[in-house]
C-alpha positions as a Markdown table, in Angstrom:
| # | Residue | x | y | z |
|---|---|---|---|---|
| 1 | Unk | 11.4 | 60.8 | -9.4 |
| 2 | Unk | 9.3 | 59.8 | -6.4 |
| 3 | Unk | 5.8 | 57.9 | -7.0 |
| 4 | Unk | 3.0 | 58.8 | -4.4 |
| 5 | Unk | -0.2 | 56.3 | -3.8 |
| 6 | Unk | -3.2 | 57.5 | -4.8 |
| 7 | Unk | -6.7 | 56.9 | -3.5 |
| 8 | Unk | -10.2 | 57.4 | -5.8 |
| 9 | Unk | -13.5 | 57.6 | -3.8 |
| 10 | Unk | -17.1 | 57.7 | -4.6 |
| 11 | Unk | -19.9 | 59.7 | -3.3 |
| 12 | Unk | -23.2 | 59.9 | -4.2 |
| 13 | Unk | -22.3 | 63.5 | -5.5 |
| 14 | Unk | -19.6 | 62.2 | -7.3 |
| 15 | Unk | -15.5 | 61.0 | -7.5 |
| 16 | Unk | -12.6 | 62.0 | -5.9 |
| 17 | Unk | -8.7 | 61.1 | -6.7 |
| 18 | Unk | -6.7 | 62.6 | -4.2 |
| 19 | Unk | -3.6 | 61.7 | -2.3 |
| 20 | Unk | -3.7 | 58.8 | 0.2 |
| 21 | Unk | -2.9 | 60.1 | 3.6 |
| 22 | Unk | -3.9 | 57.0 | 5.3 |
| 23 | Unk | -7.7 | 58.1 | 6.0 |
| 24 | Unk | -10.9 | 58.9 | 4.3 |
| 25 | Unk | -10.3 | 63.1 | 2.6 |
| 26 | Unk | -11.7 | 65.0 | 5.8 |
| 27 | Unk | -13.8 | 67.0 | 3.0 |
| 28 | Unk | -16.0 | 63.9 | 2.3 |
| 29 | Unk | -19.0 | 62.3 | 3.6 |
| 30 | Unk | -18.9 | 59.5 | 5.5 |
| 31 | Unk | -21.0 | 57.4 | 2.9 |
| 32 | Unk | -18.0 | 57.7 | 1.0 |
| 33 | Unk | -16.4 | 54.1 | -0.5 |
| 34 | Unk | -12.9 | 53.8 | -1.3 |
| 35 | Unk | -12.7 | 51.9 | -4.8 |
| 36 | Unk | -8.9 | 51.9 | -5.7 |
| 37 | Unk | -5.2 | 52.9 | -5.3 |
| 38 | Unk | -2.6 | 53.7 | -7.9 |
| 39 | Unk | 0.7 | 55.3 | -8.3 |
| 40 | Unk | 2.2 | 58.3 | -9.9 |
| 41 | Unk | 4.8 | 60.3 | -10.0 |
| 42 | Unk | 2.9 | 63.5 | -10.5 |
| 43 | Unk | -0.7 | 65.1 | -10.7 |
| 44 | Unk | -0.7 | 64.5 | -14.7 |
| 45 | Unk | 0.4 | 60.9 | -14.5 |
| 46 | Unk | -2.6 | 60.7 | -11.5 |
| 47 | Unk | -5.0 | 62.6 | -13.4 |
| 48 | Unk | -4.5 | 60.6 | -16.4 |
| 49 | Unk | -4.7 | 57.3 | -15.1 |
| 50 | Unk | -7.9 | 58.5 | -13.1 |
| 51 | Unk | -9.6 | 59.7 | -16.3 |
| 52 | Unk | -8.4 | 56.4 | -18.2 |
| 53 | Unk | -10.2 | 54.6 | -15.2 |
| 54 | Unk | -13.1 | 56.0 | -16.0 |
| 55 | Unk | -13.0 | 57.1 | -19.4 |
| 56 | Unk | -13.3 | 60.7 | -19.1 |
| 57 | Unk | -11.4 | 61.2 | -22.1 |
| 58 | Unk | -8.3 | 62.6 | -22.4 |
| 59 | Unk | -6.8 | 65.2 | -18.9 |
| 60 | Unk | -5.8 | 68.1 | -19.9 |
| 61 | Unk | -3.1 | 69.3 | -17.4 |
| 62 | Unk | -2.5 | 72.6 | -16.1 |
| 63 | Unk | 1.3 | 74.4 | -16.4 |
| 64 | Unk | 2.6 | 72.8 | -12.9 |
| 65 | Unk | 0.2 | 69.9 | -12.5 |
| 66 | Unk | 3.5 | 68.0 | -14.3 |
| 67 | Unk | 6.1 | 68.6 | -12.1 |
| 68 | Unk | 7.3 | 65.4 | -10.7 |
| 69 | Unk | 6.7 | 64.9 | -6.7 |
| 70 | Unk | 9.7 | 65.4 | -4.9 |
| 71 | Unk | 11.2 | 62.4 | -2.0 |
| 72 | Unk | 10.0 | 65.2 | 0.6 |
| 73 | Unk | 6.4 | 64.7 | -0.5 |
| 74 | Unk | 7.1 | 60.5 | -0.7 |
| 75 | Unk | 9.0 | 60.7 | 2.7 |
| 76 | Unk | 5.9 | 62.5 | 4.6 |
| 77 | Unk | 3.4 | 60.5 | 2.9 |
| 78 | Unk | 5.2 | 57.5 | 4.2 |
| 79 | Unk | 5.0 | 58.9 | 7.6 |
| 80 | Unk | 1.6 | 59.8 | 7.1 |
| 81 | Unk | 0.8 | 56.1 | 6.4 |
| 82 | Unk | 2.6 | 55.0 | 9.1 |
| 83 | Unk | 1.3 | 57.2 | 11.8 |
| 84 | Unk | -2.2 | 56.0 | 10.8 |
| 85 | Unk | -1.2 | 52.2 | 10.6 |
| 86 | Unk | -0.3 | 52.6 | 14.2 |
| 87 | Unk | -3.2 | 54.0 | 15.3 |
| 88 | Unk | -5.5 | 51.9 | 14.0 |
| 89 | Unk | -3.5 | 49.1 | 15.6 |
């Protein structure tokens, strides 16, 4: 089972978990400040530790959100990360 990193941002408008690709999500504003990484090995796991972060509550997953991330999705987020280390070097 393959763990991906995962970012969480804040807006002004609000939070974000998504996963890290290396740069800020395209989709938010510039103001936006990273606060923290974590890993899991699926969108549960993420979600979960996300809402545990800052008690939301309990996540309640949806039917594929708990599949386990495959070594495809690690491999190409490592390349991801690696491609972007590079450029910013």
């Amino acid at each position: 089972m393959a763990s991906l990193l995962h970012e969480v941002w804040e807006e002004e408008d609000g939070i974000t978990v998504c996963i890290a690709n290396g740069s800020r999500p395209e989709f938010m504003t510039a103001d936006a400040r990273f606060i923290a990484t974590f890993e899991a090995s699926s969108w549960t796991e993420a979600m979960t530790k996300y809402y545990e972060m800052y008690d939301f509550g309990v996540y309640k997953p949806f039917d594929s959100s708990s599949e386990p991330y495959s070594e495809e999705s690690k491999a190409r987020q490592i390349d991801q990360l690696k491609t972007r280390q590079i450029r910013l070097t």
